[in-house]
C-alpha positions in Angstrom: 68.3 28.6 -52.1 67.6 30.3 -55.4 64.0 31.4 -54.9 61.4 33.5 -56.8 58.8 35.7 -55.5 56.0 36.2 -57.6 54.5 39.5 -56.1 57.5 40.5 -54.5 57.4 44.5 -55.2 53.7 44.3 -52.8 53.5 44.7 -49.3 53.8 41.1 -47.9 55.7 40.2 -51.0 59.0 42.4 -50.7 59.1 41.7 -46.9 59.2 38.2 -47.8 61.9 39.1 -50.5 64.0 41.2 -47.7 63.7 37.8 -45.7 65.2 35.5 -48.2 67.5 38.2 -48.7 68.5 38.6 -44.9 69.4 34.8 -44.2 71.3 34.6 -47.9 69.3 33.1 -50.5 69.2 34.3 -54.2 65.8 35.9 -55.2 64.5 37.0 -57.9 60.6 39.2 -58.1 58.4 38.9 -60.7 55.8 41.4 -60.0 53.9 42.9 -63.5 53.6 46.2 -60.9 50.0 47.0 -61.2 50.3 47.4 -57.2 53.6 46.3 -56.5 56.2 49.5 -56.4 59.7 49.0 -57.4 61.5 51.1 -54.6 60.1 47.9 -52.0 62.4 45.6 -53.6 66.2 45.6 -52.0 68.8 46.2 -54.5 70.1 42.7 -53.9 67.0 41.4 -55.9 66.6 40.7 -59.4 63.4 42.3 -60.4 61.5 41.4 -63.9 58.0 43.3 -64.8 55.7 40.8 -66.0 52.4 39.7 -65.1 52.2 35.8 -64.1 49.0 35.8 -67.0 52.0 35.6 -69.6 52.7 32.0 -69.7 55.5 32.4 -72.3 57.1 35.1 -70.4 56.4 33.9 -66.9 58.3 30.7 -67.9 61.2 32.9 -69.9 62.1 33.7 -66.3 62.1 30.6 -64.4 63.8 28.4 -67.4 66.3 31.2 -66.5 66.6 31.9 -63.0 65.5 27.3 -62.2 64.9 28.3 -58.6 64.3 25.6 -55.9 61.2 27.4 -54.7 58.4 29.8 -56.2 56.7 31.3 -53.2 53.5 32.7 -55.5 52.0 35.9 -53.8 51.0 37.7 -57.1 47.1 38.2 -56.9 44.0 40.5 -57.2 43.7 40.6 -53.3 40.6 43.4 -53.5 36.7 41.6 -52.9 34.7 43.9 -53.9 36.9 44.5 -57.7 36.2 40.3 -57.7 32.6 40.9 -57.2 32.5 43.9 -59.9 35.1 41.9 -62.3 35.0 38.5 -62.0 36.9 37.0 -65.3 39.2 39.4 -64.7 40.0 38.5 -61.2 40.3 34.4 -61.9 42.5 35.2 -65.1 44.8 36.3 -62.6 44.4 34.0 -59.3 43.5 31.2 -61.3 45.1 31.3 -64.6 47.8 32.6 -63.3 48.5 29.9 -60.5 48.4 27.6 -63.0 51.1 29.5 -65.4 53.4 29.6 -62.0 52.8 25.6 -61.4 53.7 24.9 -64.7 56.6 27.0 -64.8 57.7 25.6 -61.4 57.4 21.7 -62.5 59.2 22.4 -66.0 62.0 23.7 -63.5 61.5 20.9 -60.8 60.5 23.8 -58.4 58.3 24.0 -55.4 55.9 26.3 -55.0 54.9 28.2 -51.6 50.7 29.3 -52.8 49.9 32.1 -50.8 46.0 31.7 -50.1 43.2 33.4 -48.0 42.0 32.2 -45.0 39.2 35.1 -44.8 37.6 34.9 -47.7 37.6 30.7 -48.0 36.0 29.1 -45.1 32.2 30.9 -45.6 29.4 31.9 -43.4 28.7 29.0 -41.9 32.6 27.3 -40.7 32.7 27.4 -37.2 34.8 29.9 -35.7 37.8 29.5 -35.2 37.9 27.8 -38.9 39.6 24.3 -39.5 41.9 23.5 -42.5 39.4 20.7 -43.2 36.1 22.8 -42.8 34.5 22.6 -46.5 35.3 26.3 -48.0 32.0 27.6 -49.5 33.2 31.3 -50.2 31.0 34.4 -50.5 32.7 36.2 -53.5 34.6 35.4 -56.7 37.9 36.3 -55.2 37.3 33.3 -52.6 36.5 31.1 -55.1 39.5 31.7 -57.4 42.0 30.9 -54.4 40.3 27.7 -53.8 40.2 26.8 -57.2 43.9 27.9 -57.1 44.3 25.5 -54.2 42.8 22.6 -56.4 45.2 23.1 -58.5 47.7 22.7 -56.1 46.7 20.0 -55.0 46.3 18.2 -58.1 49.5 18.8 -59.7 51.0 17.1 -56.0 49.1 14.3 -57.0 49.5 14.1 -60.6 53.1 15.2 -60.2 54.4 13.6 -57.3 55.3 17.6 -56.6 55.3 18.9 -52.5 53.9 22.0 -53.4 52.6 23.8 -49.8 49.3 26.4 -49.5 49.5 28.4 -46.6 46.0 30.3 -46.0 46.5 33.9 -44.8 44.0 36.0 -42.6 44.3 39.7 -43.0 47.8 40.4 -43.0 48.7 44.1 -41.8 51.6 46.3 -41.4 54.5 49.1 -42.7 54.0 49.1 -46.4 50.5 48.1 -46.5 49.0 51.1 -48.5 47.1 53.3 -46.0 45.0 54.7 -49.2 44.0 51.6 -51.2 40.7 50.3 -51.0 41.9 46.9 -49.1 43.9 47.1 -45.5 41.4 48.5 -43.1 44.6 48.7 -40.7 46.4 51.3 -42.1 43.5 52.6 -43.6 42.2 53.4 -40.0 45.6 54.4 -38.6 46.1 57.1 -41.5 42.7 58.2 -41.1 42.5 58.3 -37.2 45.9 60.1 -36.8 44.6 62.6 -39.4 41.4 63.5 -37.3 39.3 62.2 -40.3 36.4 59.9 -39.5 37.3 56.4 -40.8 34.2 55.1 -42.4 32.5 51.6 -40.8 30.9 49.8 -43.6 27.6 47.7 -42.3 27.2 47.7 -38.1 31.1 47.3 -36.9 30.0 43.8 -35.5 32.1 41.8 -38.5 34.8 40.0 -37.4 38.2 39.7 -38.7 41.1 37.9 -37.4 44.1 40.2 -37.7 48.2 38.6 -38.3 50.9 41.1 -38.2 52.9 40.9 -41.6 56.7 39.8 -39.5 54.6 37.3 -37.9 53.4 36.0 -41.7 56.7 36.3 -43.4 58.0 33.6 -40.3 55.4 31.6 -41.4 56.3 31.4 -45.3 60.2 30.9 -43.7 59.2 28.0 -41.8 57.3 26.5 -44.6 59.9 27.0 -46.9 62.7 25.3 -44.9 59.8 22.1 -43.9 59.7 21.1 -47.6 56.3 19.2 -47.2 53.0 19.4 -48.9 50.4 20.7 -47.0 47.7 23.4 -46.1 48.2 25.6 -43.0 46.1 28.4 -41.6 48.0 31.5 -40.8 46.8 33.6 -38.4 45.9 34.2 -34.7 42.5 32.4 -33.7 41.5 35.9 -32.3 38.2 37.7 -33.3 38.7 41.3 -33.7 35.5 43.6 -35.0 35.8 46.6 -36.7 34.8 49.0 -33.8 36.9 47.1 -31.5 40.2 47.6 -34.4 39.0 51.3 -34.2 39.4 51.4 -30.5 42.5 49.7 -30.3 44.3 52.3 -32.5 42.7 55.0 -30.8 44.1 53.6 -28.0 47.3 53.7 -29.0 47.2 56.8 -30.8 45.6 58.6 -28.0 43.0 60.2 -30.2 39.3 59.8 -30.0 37.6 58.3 -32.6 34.3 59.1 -34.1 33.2 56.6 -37.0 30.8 57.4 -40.1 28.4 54.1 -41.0 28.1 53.0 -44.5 26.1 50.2 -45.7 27.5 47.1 -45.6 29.6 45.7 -49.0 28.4 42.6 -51.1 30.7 39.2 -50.8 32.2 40.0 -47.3 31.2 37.8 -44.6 30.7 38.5 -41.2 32.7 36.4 -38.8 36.6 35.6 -39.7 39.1 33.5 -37.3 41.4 30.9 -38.3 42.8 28.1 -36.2 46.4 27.6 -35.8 47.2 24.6 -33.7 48.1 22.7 -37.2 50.6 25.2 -38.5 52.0 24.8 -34.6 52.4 21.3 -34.8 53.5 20.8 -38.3 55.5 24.0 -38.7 56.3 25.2 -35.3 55.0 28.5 -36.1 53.0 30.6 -34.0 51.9 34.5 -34.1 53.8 36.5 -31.9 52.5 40.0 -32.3 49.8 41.6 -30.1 47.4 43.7 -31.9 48.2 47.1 -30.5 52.4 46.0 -30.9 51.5 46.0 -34.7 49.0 48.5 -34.8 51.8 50.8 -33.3 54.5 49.9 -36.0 51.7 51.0 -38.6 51.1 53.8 -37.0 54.9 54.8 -36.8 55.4 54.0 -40.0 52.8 56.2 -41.1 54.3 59.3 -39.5 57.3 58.4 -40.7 56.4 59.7 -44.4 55.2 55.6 -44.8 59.1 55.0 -46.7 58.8 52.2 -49.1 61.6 50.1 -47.5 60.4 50.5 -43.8 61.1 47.3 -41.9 58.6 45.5 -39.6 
């Protein structure tokens, strides 16, 4: 296939890309490189710098390239920036979802919406959360994917397009950046296996249901090659709290861990899982990665020098 992937110089983004890459298919990135780095993307990709907000240029490139399928990562992925910038943070995940679908139906394209499982489902969705639970989100970044999803799902029925939405939960793994502000993963492992304290925001109780990044990139694959409209959680159905995460790397580490508390940060909720059994049955995808299995690629990768085009 000729595909683009918007995003594709970020963490899950160019592993994705190396995917597409690996089995044959043509791809081109778009990534406007705000957090994206160019050394992620394989020489074997067409790379353009733009930012999916530029309509005119944003549609330049698919007029050009007419791909098949537009699997759209690009996004602000951070909470708390959505809580402190708002505007700023839909002109990208919304606006910019719907300069991707428009782009994609002047080119008869599918698109592949990456959304967020975490942040969608609310306080109050039972645990493990349903596709079909009514998302009431906590912070502005949940609410621009939903509304993104909306939009998906409108331009299906207005458009008679099959465009698919598959709902992440937090994705971790080798290129994840150990010092950003989102990936408490890496974050941890860099921290743990550099004796520093890794800081605990609120009690440690919160919940978060963790889905290695090979395990993701499978799921995009298989969602790709099923050509049906659709939402699908992607994740594991497992409940993993922040002390618990902690232990588990120490664990594999072999280092004790000592934690500093912090007060807890506004829009994140406290309980995260997503259920799976749809994306088995419709997909025939399943997570295949243990916690402490992926927790030890981080880990490696990390002492490793954390090399931009580390595999998974």
């Amino acid at each position: 296939m000729r595909v683009i992937v918007t995003g594709g110089a970020g963490f899950i983004g160019s592993h994705l890309t190396d995917a597409f890459l690996a089995r044959g298919d043509d791809v081109t990135v778009v990534d406007d490189l705000s957090t994206g780095r160019t050394a992620r993307v394989d020489d074997r990709a067409v790379l353009h710098k733009l930012s999916v907000t530029d309509a005119r240029l944003l549609g330049q490139v698919v007029d050009s390239v007419r791909p098949e399928l537009i699997c759209h990562l690009a996004a602000q992925i951070d909470v708390r920036a959505s809580v402190t910038r708002p505007a700023a943070d839909a002109q990208t995940n919304v606006l910019g979802t719907i300069n991707v679908l428009e782009a994609a139906r002047t080119a008869d394209a599918r698109v592949l919406f990456c959304s967020t499982g975490g942040a969608l489902y609310g306080r109050d969705a039972p645990i493990p959360s349903l596709e079909d639970v009514l998302p009431l989100p906590e912070s502005p970044y949940g609410i621009g994917k939903h509304c993104a999803e909306q939009y998906v799902g409108l331009y299906n029925r207005l458009h008679g397009t099959a465009h698919t939405v598959l709902r992440l939960a937090n994705v971790y793994g080798p290129r994840q950046d150990p010092s950003g502000e989102a990936g408490v993963v890496p974050i941890f492992c860099s921290q743990i296996l550099s004796g520093i304290r890794p800081t605990v925001f609120g009690d440690g109780t919160q919940t978060r249901d963790y889905v290695y990044v090979g395990d993701t990139v499978a799921a995009f694959l298989a969602a790709a090659d099923q050509r049906r409209p659709g939402t699908w959680n992607i994740g594991t159905a497992i409940e993993v709290s922040v002390l618990d995460l902690a232990r588990v790397i120490g664990e594999v580490t072999g280092r004790a861990v000592a934690h500093t508390l912090a007060p807890a940060r506004p829009g994140e909720l406290q309980r995260s899982a997503l259920a799976v059994e749809r994306a088995w049955a419709d997909l025939g995808w399943r997570a295949g990665t243990a916690l402490p299995d992926g927790v030890r690629s981080v880990c490696r990768w990390i002492e490793a020098g954390t090399p931009d085009r580390a595999a998974y």
